[in-house]
C-alpha positions as CSV (number, residue, x, y, z in Angstrom):
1,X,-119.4,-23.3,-98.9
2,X,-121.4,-20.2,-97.7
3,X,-120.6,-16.7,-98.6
4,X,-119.8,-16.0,-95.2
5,X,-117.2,-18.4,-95.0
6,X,-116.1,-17.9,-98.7
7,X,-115.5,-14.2,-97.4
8,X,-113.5,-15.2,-94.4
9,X,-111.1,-17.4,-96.4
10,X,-110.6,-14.4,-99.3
11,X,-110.3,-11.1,-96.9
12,X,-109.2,-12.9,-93.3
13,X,-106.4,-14.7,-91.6
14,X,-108.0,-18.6,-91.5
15,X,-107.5,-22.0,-90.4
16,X,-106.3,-24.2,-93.0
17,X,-104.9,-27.7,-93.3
18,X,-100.5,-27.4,-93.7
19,X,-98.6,-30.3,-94.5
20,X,-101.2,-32.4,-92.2
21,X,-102.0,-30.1,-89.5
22,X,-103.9,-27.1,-89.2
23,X,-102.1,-24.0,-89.2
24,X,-103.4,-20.2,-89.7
25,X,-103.1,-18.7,-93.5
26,X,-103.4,-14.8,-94.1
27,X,-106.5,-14.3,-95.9
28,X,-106.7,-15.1,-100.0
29,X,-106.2,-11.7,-101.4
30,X,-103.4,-10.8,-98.8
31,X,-101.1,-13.8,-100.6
32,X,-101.7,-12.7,-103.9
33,X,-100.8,-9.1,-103.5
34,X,-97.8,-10.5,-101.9
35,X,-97.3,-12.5,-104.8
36,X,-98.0,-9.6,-106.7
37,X,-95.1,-7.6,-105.0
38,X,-92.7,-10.0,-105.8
39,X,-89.5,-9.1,-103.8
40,X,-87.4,-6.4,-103.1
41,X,-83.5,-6.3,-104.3
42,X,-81.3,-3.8,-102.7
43,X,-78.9,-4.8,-105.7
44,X,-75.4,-3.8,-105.6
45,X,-73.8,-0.8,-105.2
46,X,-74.3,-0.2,-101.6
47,X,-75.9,1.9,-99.5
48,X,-77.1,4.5,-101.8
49,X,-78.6,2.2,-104.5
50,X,-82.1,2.2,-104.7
51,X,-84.7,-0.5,-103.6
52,X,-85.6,-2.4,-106.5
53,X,-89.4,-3.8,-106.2
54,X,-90.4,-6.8,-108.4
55,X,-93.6,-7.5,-109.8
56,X,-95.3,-10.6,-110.8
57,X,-97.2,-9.6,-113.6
58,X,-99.3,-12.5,-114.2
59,X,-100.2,-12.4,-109.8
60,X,-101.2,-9.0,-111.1
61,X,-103.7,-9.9,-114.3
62,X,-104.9,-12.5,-111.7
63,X,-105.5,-9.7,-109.1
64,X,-107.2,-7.4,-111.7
65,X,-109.4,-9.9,-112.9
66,X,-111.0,-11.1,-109.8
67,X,-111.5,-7.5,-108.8
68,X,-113.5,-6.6,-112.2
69,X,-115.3,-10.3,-111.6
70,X,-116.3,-9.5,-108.0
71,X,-117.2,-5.6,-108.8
72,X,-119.4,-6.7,-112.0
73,X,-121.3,-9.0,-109.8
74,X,-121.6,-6.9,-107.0
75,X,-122.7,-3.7,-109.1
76,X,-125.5,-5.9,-111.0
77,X,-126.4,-7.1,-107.4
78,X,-126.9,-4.1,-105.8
79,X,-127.2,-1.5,-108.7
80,X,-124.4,0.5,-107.2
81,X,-121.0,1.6,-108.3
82,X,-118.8,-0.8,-106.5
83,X,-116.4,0.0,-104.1
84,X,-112.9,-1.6,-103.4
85,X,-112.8,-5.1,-104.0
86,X,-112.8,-6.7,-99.8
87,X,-115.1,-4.3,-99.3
88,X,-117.5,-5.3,-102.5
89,X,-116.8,-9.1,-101.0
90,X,-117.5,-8.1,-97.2
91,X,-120.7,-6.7,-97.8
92,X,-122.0,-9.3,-100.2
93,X,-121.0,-11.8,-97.2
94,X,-123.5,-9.6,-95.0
95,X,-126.3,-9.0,-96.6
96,X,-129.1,-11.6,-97.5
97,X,-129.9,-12.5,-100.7
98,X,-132.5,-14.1,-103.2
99,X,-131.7,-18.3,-104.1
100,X,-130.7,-16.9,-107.4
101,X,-128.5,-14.4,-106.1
102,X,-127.1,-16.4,-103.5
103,X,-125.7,-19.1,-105.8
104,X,-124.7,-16.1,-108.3
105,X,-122.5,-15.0,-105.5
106,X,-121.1,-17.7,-104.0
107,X,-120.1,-18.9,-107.8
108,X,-118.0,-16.1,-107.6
109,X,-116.6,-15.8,-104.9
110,X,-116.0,-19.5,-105.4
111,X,-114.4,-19.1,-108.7
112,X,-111.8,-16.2,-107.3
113,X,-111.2,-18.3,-104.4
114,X,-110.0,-21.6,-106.5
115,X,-107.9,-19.0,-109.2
116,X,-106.3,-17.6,-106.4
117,X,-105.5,-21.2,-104.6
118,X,-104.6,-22.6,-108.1
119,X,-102.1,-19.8,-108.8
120,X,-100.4,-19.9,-105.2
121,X,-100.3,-23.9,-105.0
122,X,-100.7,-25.0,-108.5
123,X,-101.1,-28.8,-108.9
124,X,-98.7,-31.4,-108.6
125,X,-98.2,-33.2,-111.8
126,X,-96.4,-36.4,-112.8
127,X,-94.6,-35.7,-116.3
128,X,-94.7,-38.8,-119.1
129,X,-91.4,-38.6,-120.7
130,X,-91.1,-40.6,-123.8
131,X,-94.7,-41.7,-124.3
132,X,-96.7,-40.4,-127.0
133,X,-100.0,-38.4,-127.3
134,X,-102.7,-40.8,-128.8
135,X,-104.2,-37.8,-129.7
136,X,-101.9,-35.9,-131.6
137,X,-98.5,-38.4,-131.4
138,X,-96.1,-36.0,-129.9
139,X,-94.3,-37.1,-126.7
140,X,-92.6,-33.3,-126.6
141,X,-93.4,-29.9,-127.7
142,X,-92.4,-26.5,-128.9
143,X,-88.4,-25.7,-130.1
144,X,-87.4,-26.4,-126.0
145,X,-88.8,-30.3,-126.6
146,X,-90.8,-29.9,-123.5
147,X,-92.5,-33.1,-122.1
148,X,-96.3,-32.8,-123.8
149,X,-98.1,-35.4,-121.6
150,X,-98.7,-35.1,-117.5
151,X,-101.1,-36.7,-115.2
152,X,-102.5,-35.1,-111.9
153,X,-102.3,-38.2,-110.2
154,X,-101.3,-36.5,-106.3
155,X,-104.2,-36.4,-103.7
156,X,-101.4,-33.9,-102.0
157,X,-97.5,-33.4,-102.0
158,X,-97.1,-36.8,-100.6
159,X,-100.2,-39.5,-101.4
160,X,-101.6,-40.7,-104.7
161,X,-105.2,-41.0,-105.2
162,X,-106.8,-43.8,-106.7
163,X,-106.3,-44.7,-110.5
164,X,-109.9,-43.8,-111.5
165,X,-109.5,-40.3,-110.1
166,X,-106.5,-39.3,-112.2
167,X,-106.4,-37.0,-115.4
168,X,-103.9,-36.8,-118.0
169,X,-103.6,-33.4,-120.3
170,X,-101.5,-32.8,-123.7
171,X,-99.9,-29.7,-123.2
172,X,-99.2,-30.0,-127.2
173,X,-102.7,-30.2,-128.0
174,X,-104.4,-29.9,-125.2
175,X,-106.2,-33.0,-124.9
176,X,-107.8,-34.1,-121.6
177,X,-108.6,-37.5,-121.0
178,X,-110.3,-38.7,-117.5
179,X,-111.5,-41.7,-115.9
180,X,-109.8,-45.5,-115.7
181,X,-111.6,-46.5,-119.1
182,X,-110.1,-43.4,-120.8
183,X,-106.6,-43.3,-119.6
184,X,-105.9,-47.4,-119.3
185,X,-103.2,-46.3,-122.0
186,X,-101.2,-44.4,-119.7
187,X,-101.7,-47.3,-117.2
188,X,-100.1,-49.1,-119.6
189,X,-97.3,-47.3,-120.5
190,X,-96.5,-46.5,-116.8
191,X,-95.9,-50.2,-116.1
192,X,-94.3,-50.5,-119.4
193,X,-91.6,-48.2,-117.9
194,X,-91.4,-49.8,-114.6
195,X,-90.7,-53.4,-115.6
């Protein structure tokens, strides 16, 4: 993806695909902010209650972090104190760079896109109740007994994709395993639990 079009996508209301058909999207960094705001709650007490404004704080570290990303690159790109952060990405969009810096660039502006896109749509995950960690044995976690294993097994909200392109991480110990040779265990187990 070019820098150009990186920029559109993080700074710009865009085209994107919705549910199967195209629809317009604000621009990246609009829906995190927004995220970032949270809500506002009148709350009770009527009319002379104050607005309440909620704050997502971890939209927030998210925010702060591809800001500093993005500045850092663009100040050791251009040897200049950087300005706010759509304008840091706008410019770096514009101008033409060296190969090096080029692919610099659009790494990061690469990398803030996906965090972003991760945080606002995180992955749909299949949870493996009941079936153990080869790794470290535990089929739960923590004092809540949450469920350690999942795979990220959903092309999108609706269609699978293939076996061999599925991944399955222990939230216990955080082992990743990838690949139809690595995970023919949880193959396994899922028709185990379905016959």
């Amino acid at each position: 993806m070019t820098l150009r079009s990186l920029a559109q996508e993080l700074t710009e209301p865009h085209l994107t695909m919705i549910g199967g058909q195209i629809g317009k999207v604000p621009g990246l960094l609009t829906e995190l902010r927004e995220a970032v705001s949270g809500s506002s709650d009148t709350g009770a007490g009527g009319a002379s209650s104050k607005a309440r404004i909620l704050v997502d704080a971890s939209a927030l570290d998210l925010l702060n972090n591809i800001t500093d990303e993005v500045r850092i690159a663009y100040t050791n790109r251009y040897q200049d104190a950087a300005p706010i952060l759509e304008k840091c990405i706008i410019r770096i969009s514009q101008d033409a760079h060296e190969p090096d810096w080029e692919t610099t660039l659009e790494a990061t502006l690469n990398w803030a896109k996906g965090q972003i896109e991760t945080y606002l749509r995180p992955k749909k995950l299949r949870r493996l109740d009941g079936v153990t960690c080869p790794a470290c044995g535990q089929a739960t976690y923590s004092e809540d007994r949450l469920t350690a294993l999942y795979v990220d097994c959903w092309a999108d909200n609706e269609n699978l994709k293939p076996h061999q392109e599925w991944s399955v991480e222990c939230k216990a110990c955080e082992a990743h395993w990838t690949g139809t040779n690595e995970i023919k265990w949880v193959l396994v187990a899922l028709t185990a639990r379905t016959c």
